[in-house]
N, C-alpha and C positions, 0 to 999 in steps of 0.2 A: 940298769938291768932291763934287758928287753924282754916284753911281754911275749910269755908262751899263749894264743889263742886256743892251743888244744888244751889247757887248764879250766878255761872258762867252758867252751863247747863239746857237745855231748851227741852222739847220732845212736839212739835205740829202735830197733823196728817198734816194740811197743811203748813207746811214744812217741803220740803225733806222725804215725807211719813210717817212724823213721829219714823224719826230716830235721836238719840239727837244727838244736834246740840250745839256748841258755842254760848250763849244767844247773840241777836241783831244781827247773821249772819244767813248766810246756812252751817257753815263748820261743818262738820261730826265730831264728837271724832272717829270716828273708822279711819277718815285720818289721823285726828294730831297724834293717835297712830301707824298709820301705821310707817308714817314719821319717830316718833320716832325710832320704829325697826327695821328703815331701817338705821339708824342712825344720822339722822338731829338735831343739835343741836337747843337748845334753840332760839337760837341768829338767826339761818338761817330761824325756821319758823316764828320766827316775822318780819322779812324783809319778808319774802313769803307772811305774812298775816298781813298788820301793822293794821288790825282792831281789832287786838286780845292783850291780854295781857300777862305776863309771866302766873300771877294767873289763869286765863284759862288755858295756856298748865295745868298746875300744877292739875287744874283742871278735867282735863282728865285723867288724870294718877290714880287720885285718883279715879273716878264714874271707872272707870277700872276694880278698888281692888274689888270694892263691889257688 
């Protein structure tokens, strides 16, 4: 089954100005990607952020693409 990324992300003016965010948090996809490019593995930002899931990062990567 292929991942829906609009299940995990969430765009509200209030919150975080309406910049999308990881559904049920405030974290930015433009962090978890930053992260990524800076080279943070999987595994380091779930310790960083245990409110989040793999399917989320995965989720970003993917609202990314499109």
């Amino acid at each position: 089954m292929e991942l829906n990324w609009r299940e995990h992300i969430d765009t509200n003016p209030g919150v975080m100005l309406g910049k999308p965010v990881i559904k049920g948090t405030r974290i930015p996809v433009q962090l978890i990607l930053e992260k990524i490019s800076l080279g943070e593995s999987t595994e380091q930002l779930l310790r960083s952020y245990p409110s989040i899931t793999k399917e989320d990062i995965q989720s970003c990567l993917l609202f990314d693409k499109e």
